[in-house]
C-alpha positions as CSV (number, residue, x, y, z in Angstrom):
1,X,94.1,128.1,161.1
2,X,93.4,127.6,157.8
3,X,89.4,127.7,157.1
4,X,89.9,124.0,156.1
5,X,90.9,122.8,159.0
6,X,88.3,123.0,162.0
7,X,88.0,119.6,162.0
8,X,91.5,119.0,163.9
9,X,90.3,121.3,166.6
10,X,89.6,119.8,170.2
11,X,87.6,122.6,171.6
12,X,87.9,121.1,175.0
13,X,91.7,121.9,175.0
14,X,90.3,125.8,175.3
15,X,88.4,127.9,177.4
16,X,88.1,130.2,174.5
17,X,87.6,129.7,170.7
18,X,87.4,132.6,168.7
19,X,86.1,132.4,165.2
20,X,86.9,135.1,162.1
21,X,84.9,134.1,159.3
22,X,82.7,136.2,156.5
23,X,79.5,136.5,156.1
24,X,78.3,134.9,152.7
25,X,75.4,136.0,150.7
26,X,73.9,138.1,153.4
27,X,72.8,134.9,155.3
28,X,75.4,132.1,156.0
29,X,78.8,131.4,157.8
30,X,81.4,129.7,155.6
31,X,80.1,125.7,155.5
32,X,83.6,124.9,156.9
33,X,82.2,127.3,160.3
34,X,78.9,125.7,159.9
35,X,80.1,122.1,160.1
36,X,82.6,123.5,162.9
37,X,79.6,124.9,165.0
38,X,77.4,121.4,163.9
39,X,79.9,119.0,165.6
40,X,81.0,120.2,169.0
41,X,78.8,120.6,172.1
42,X,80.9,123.1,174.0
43,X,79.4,126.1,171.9
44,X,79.7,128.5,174.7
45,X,82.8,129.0,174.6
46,X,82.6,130.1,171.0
47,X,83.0,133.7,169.7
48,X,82.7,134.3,166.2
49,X,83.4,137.4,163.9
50,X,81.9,137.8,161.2
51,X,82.9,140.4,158.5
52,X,79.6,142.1,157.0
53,X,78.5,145.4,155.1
54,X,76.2,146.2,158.0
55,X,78.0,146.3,161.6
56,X,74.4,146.2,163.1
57,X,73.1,143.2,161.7
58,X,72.4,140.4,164.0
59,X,73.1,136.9,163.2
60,X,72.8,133.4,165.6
61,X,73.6,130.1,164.5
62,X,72.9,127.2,167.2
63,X,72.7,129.6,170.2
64,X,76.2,131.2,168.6
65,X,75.8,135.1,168.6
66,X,78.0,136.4,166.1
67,X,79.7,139.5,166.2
68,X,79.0,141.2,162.7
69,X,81.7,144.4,161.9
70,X,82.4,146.0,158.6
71,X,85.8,146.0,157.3
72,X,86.8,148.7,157.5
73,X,89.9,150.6,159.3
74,X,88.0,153.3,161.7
75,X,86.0,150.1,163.5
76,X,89.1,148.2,164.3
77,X,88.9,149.7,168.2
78,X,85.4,148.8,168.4
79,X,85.6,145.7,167.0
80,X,88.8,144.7,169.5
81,X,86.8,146.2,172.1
82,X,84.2,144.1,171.9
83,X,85.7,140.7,170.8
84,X,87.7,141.3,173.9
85,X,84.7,141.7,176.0
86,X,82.8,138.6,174.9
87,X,86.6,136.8,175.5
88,X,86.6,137.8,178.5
89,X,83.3,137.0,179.8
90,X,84.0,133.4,178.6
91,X,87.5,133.0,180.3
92,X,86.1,134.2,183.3
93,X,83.0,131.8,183.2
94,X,85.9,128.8,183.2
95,X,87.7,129.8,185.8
96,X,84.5,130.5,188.0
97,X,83.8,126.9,187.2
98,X,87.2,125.6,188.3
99,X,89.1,124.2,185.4
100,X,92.8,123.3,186.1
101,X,95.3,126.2,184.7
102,X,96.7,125.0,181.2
103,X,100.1,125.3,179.9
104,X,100.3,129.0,179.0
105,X,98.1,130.2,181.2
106,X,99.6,133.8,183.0
């Protein structure tokens, strides 16, 4: 989706939402993410990606760890691996709570 268009989002049609975004300035999501992030209460099942010159700095906005990786070719297995991981752990979080299976689901 495009960047301007969180707003038509219902996050409580997924167990998952996975953000890619960039970091801006050193110090802020996009405002479009930000005013994503501001508006729903299901945060925890957000993931977010955010694209920074240092893979090691941490960033949190409202109890939203984001995952921060540099762009760059060699870290695309690392960076799968642990999107995937923090996926997971969500996914599996729903379904130990009991949700219904959705259309789609395998």
């Amino acid at each position: 989706m495009n960047i301007d268009k969180p707003r038509q989002v219902n996050t409580a049609e997924y167990d998952v939402v996975v953000i890619m975004d960039t970091c801006l300035a050193w110090s802020r999501l996009n405002p479009s993410t930000e005013g994503f992030l501001d508006r729903i209460d299901d945060r925890h099942k957000v993931v977010v990606l955010m694209t920074a010159d240092d893979p090691d700095w941490e960033f949190t906005y409202l109890g939203v760890d984001a995952l921060t990786a540099a762009p760059k070719p060699d870290d695309e297995k690392q960076i799968c691996e642990r999107l995937r991981t923090d996926i997971d752990r969500i996914a599996e979080r729903a379904s130990a709570l009991g949700r219904p299976p959705r259309a789609g689901d395998g």
